[in-house]
C-alpha angles and dihedrals in degrees: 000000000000126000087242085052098056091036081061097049095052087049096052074055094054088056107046091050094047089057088053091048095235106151097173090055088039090051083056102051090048084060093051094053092041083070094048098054097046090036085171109174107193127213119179114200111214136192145116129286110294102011095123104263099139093050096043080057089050095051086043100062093018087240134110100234099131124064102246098168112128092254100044124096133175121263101161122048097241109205120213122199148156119289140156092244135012106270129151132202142176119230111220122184112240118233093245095037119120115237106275098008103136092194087076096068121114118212118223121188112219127174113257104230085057090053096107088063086075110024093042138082095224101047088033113020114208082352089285077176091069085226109174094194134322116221134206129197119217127187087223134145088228106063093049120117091046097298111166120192119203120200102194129181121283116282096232106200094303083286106120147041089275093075086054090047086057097046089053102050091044096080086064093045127096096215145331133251104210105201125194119153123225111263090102136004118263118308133229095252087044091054097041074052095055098051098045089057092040088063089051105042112014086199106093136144129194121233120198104193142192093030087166097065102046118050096189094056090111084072087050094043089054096044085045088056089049101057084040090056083050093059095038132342102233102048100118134209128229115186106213141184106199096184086056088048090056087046100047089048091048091053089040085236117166105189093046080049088060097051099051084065101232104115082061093047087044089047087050099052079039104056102020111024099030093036095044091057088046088060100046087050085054102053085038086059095051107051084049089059088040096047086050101045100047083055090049101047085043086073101035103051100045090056081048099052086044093058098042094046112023089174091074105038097097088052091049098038082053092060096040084055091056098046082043084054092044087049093047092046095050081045104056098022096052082187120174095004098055099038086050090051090041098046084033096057088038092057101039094055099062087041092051101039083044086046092058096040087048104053085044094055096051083052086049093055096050096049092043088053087042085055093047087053098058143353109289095205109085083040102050106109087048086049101054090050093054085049089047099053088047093058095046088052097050100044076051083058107048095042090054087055098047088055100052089052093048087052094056091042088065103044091055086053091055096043087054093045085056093053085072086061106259107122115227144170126239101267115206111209104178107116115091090157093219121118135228118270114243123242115233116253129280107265117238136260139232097249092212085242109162122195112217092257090045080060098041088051089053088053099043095056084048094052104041091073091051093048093050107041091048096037081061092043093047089043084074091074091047101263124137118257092243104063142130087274100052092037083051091054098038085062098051100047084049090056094051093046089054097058100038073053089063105040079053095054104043082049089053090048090041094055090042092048087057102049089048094053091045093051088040079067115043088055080052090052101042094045103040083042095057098050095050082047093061094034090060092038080063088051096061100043093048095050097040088053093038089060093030087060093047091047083050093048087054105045083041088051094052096037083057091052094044086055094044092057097044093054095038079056096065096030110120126235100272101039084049100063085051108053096044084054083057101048093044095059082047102051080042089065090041092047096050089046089054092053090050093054091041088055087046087049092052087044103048084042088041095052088049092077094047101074090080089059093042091051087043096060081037 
């Protein structure tokens, strides 16, 4: 089905709760369309620096969006998506706007061909602009359907905030593109990677990019299956050339088109990533239009029971009353579900927050060992990078952690809140489309470097004192103070000063190293603390009003039919017969648009058995 078609459907919905003067059905069906309308499908692209992941997005669209020079890397994600006509923005927070409210975001329309001035390195270095995304609109096949394609910063090696940035953004996203060329087979960073957004987003494909530079890329490609098979068993792997992609689009050739491997990686977004969205939009959909409408025949057709047979209205008013006084209990007591979220929240903020302290001390106490082996100075800029990458790691660590156990969280509160008898699905509540601040750099370190007259100086201040003290002692036996004795111990002296100089020295830099390590990551731990602590702040107020709304849809639904009832039960003849003519069109309409939910729900469960036979013919 078609997303008109389903936009129809919601709306017969609309209607039909807007003549039964439901607003918080009708809030929910909003919502519903809102989705429909904006059916964005997001796919992030990943890699390390210099993979070709900016040139596999341009082949992809046939447009050059995304900086591909050899010096350029990617600072800010650039999203690409359908439009009517190319456009590009930047997105800019504004000062008053709440962490992940999109709705804070100020739009600023910049030419195309400028774009690398903001989403580049070079044009914006470590993104000094505080872009959060710039954003370009292409009239293109292949973003139709709602597919979204996300350029994000380079991977890596899992060794900087990009990496964080990545993880982040991957709980909203509806798969992941992985990209490595094929100059070697996948690395140990890439794979540890692989393993952290898998446990995120299930949905990945492998990339094996720039076939046409490297001849023997059929070897990588099999070792690259090989590490994919180790991490599960269905990603698959599409070689690409994406330079013979943009000629052979130039010179509209069809069978150069088929050996850069692109028709097999877009059948692929099409059929699995595309159509399995559709499918879940679908179901979606249905269970919305089933939830309504079984709130909307519950009142119906009790009004129109007590109409058709007022000798049974009191008996069916009385049991109305109990399931009203169930509703209203599960309502106002909240019971299991709110008391699991509460405690659940309460205990996965220490642990986390214990989680994250605990894999960066352990980072603290093997830098601080690395600095007592050597002098930390001429290796400073090597050693920040290694803490860098450890810390990255370890934040990566500690948020996918974070959002596998918010994920569970909310699936026991929903299990609880079944077991008072509303059926619900699992809601994931993850995405909170903000990004992790980034810690300010490591500040720099005195690399112990001494020029020749710096050392002359030092040994000049050591030997003066020798010189000195034997030229007088020798003086005794009538020799001048400046003579081959004193010269000898002067020397020597000098020699031992310089050296107690630079013990000094490498201790001063050692204690300094540390503190600066220490302090590196206490600002590590307050920022990236901070940010899991709202996220799962967000967790516990989205889950808490999504099942509130559902408990107030079903005391409202049964109030409605208790009232129904009540009034059916006093109605005269004429204004009877009227009035059951009247509910049973209406439950007519609500009846047909059951059904309805009830066939999109069989199609879109039906089609998700299909993808095996689809990757099969593939």
């Amino acid at each position: 089905m078609k997303a008109a078609e389903l936009v129809k459907l919601v709306e017969q919905g609309i209607e039909l709760v807007g003549a039964g003067d439901r607003a918080d059905l009708r809030q929910r069906l909003d919502q519903t369309l809102r989705r429909l309308t904006d059916p964005s499908i997001r796919v992030i692209v990943v890699g390390e620096f210099k993979q070709g992941k900016s040139k596999l997005i341009n082949a992809l669209v046939n447009a050059p969006v995304c900086p591909v020079d050899d010096d350029i890397a990617t600072s800010v994600p650039t999203v690409i998506r359908q439009g009517e006509s190319a456009s590009a923005s930047v997105l800019l927070p504004r000062a008053d706007a709440e962490p992940g409210d999109e709705a804070g975001l100020e739009r600023q329309l910049v030419n195309i061909a400028d774009l690398a001035a903001y989403v580049s390195e070079r044009g914006n270095p470590g993104n000094a602009k505080k872009l959060v995304a710039a954003e370009v609109f292409l009239p293109r096949r292949v973003l139709s359907g709602g597919l979204t394609v996300v350029d994000s910063p380079g991977v890596g090696g899992l060794g900087s905030s990009h990496t964080l940035t990545t993880l982040t953004a991957l709980p909203s996203a509806d798969a992941m593109i992985l990209v490595s060329d094929a100059s070697q087979e996948y690395t140990e960073p890439e794979v540890r990677f692989l393993r952290q957004a898998m446990r995120i987003t299930p949905s990945v494909v492998g990339v094996l990019s720039k076939t046409d530079l490297y001849p023997d890329w059929r070897r990588v490609a099999e070792l690259d299956r090989g590490h994919l098979t180790q991490v599960a068993p269905d990603i698959p792997l599409f070689p690409v050339s994406a330079d013979l992609r943009l000629e052979a689009t130039r010179l509209q050739d069809a069978e150069l088109n088929a050996e850069s491997g692109f028709p097999g990686l877009i059948a692929h977004l099409r059929n699995e990533i595309v159509g399995k969205a559709e499918r879940i939009q679908r179901r979606s959909v249905s269970q919305d239009l089933l939830s309504v409408t079984d709130n909307l025949r519950l009142s119906l057709q009790s009004e129109l029971g007590a109409l058709e047979d007022p000798e049974g209205t009191p008996q069916m008013i009385a049991g109305l009353e109990a399931a009203k006084l169930q509703a209203d209990d599960l309502r106002k007591r909240s019971a299991r579900w709110q008391i699991t979220l509460n405690d659940g929240i309460s205990d996965l903020i220490p642990d986390m927050d214990y989680d994250l302290r605990d894999r960066l001390r352990r980072i603290q106490r093997e830098a601080e060992t690395a600095i007592d082996r050597g002098d930390p100075g001429p290796t400073w800029p090597q050693f920040t990078a290694w803490l860098e990458e450890c810390a990255a790691a370890a934040i990566s660590d500690t948020f996918v952690w974070t959002s596998e156990r918010a994920q569970w969280l909310a699936a026991q509160v929903a299990e609880h809140f079944s077991e008072d008898e509303v059926a619900l699905p699992v809601l994931h509540v993850s995405d909170t489309g903000d990004t992790l601040d980034p810690v300010d750099d490591m500040p720099g370190l005195d690399d112990g470097h001494l020029n020749p007259i710096q050392k002359v100086l030092i040994g000049m201040r050591g030997s003066y004192g020798g010189v000195l003290m034997f030229g007088l002692l020798t003086g005794i036996f009538g020799m001048a103070l400046i003579n081959p004795f004193s010269v000898g111990a002067g020397l020597l002296l000098g020699r031992k000063a310089y050296r107690e100089d630079k013990e000094a020295r490498l201790k001063r830099r050692q204690t300094e190293a540390k503190a600066l390590v220490r302090r590196q990551l206490d600002d590590v731990v307050f920022q990236v603390g901070k940010q899991l602590k709202d996220r799962l702040r967000l967790v516990q107020r989205s889950t808490r009003d999504h099942f509130t709304g559902i408990a107030e849809e079903h005391h409202r639904s049964l109030a409605d039919s208790v009232a129904a009832a009540q009034k059916a039960a006093t109605t005269y003849t004429l204004e009877k017969d009227r009035r059951i003519r009247e509910i049973r069109a209406e439950l007519k309409r609500v009846d047909g648009l059951h059904r309805a939910a009830l066939a999109l729900g069989g199609e879109a469960a039906g089609a998700n058995s299909a993808p095996s036979a689809v990757t099969a013919a593939g």
